[in-house]
C-alpha positions in Angstrom: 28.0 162.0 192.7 28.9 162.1 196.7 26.0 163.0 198.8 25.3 161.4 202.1 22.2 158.6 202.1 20.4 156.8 204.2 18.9 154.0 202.8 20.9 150.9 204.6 21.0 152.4 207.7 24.8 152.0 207.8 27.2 154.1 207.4 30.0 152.3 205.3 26.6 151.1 202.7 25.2 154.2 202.3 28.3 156.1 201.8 29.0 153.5 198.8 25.7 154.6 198.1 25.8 158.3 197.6 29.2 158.1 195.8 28.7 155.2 193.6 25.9 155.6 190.9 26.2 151.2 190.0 25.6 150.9 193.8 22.8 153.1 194.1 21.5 151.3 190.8 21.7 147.6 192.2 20.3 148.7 195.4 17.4 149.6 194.1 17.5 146.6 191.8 17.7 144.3 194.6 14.6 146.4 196.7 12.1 144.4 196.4 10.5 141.4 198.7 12.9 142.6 201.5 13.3 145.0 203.9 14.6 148.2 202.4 17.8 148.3 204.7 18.3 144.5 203.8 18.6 145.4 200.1 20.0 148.5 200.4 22.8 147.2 201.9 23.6 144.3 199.5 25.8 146.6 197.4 28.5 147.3 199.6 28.3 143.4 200.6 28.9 142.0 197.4 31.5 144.9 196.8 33.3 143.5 200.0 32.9 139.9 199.1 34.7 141.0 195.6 37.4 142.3 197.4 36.6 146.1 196.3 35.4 149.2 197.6 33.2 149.9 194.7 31.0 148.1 191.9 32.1 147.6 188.4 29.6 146.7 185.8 32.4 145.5 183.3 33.6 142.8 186.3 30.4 141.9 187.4 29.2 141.5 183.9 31.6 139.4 183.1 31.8 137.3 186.2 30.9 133.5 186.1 27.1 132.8 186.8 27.5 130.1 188.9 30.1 131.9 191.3 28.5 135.8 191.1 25.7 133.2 192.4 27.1 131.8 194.9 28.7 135.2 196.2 25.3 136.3 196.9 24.4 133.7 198.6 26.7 133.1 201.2 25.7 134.2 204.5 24.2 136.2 205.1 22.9 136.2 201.4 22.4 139.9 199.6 18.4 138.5 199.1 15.6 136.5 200.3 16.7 135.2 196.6 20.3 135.7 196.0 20.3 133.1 193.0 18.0 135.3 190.9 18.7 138.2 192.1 22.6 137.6 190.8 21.4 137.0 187.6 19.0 140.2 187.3 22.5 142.3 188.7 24.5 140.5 186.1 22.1 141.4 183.2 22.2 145.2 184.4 25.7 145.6 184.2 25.7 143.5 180.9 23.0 145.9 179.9 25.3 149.0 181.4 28.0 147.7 179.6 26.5 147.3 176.0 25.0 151.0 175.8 26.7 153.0 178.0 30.6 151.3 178.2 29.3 150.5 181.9 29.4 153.9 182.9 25.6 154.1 185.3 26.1 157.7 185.8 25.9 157.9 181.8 22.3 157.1 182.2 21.4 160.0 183.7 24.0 162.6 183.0 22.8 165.1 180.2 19.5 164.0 179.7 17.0 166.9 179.2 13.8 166.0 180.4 12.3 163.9 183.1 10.6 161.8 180.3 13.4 160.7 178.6 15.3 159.5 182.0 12.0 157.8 182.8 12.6 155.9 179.4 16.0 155.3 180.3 15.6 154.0 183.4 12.9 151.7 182.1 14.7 150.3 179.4 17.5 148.9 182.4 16.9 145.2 183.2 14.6 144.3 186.4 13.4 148.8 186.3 9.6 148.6 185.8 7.9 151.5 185.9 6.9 152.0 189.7 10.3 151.2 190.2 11.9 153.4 187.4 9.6 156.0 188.8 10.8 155.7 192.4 14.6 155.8 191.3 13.9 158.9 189.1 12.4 160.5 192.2 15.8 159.2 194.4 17.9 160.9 191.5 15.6 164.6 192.2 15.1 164.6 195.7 18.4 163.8 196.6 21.0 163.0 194.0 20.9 166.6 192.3 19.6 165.3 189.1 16.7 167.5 188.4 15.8 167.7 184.4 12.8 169.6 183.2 9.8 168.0 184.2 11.2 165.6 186.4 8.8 165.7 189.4 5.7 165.4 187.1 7.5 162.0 185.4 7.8 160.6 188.8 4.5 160.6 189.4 3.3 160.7 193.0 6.6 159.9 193.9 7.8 163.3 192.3 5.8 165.0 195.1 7.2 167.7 197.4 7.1 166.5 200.8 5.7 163.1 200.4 6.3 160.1 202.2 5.8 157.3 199.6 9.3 155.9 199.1 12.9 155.6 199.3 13.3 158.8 197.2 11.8 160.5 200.8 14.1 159.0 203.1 16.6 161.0 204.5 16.9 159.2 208.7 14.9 157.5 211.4 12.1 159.7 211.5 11.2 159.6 207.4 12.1 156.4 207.3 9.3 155.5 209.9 6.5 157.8 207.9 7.7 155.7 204.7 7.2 152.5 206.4 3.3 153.8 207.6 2.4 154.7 204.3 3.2 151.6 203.2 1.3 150.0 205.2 -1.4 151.9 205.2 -1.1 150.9 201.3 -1.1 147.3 202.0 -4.3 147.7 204.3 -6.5 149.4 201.7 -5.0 147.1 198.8 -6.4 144.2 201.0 -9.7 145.7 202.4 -10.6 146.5 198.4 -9.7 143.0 198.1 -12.0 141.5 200.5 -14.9 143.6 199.0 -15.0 142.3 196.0 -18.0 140.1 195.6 -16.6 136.4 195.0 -16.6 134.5 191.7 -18.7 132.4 191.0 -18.3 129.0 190.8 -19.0 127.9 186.7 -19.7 124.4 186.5 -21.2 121.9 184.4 -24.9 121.5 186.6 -24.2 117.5 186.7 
């Protein structure tokens, strides 16, 4: 894996990015309640702050709680919440480490179909579906990994050409149509909202 990304916006980040699959893993991990760049970037951080160029799920896994915490958290922290964020990273490369001898690459390398790797990638700690989804569409649109049926277990996100997420961001210019859908997304989600008739109040008729 060594392609060129452009999720952080930053060169030394998303060059750890496109050649480390753990990397591109806890990135995505950690995307989620801040800015894309913001969490995008938090690999190569902690990676500096261990004094390392890459990630290693065996070391992080096995790192103290307390002080894999606390390396988050300096400033400026990795997250909005770098205490729980720590421990979701720790529990993926504990995870990477029981069933695949902390090897992320192994999770996708070989697999057949697009279904399977969606149940893969589900299976890791803190990889709901959307999220599973998105990576999966990351690993086809730009990563090389392409098994049959991929695009269709992706979902939307699968879709030539679209604009929905990080899988689509390749510079500025994506990276601003990403950041329109989204909140175009948030707009209807909350105009739906504010149309719904309001509950009504149950009470005892005293």
């Amino acid at each position: 894996m060594d392609v060129t990304l452009h999720l952080a916006q930053d060169p030394e980040a998303d060059a750890l990015l496109g050649r480390s699959p753990l990397a591109a893993l806890t990135g995505m991990l950690l995307d989620q309640q801040v800015p894309m760049e913001w969490a995008f970037k938090g690999p190569a951080t902690i990676a500096r702050r261990l004094g390392s160029k890459d990630l290693d799920a065996h070391e992080i896994a096995a790192h103290d709680p307390e002080a894999f915490a606390a390396l988050l958290s300096e400033k400026p922290a990795v997250h909005r919440y770098p205490g729980s964020m720590a421990g979701r990273i720790q529990q993926l490369c504990q995870y990477l480490v029981e069933h695949y001898d902390g090897d992320a690459e192994a999770v996708w390398r070989g697999v057949d179909t697009g279904a399977e790797l969606l149940k893969r990638l589900q299976e890791l700690p803190g990889f709901g579906k959307q999220k599973a989804q998105i990576f999966l569409a990351l690993l086809g649109k730009q990563l090389g990994v392409r098994p049959a049926g991929w695009r269709e277990a992706a979902g939307s996100y699968g879709e030539e050409k679209s604009f929905r997420s990080v899988a689509d961001i390749t510079g500025p210019e994506s990276l601003a149509k990403v950041r329109a859908h989204k909140q175009e997304m948030k707009a209807a989600a909350k105009a739906a909202k504010a149309a719904k008739p309001p509950k009504s109040a149950g009470g005892s008729g005293a």
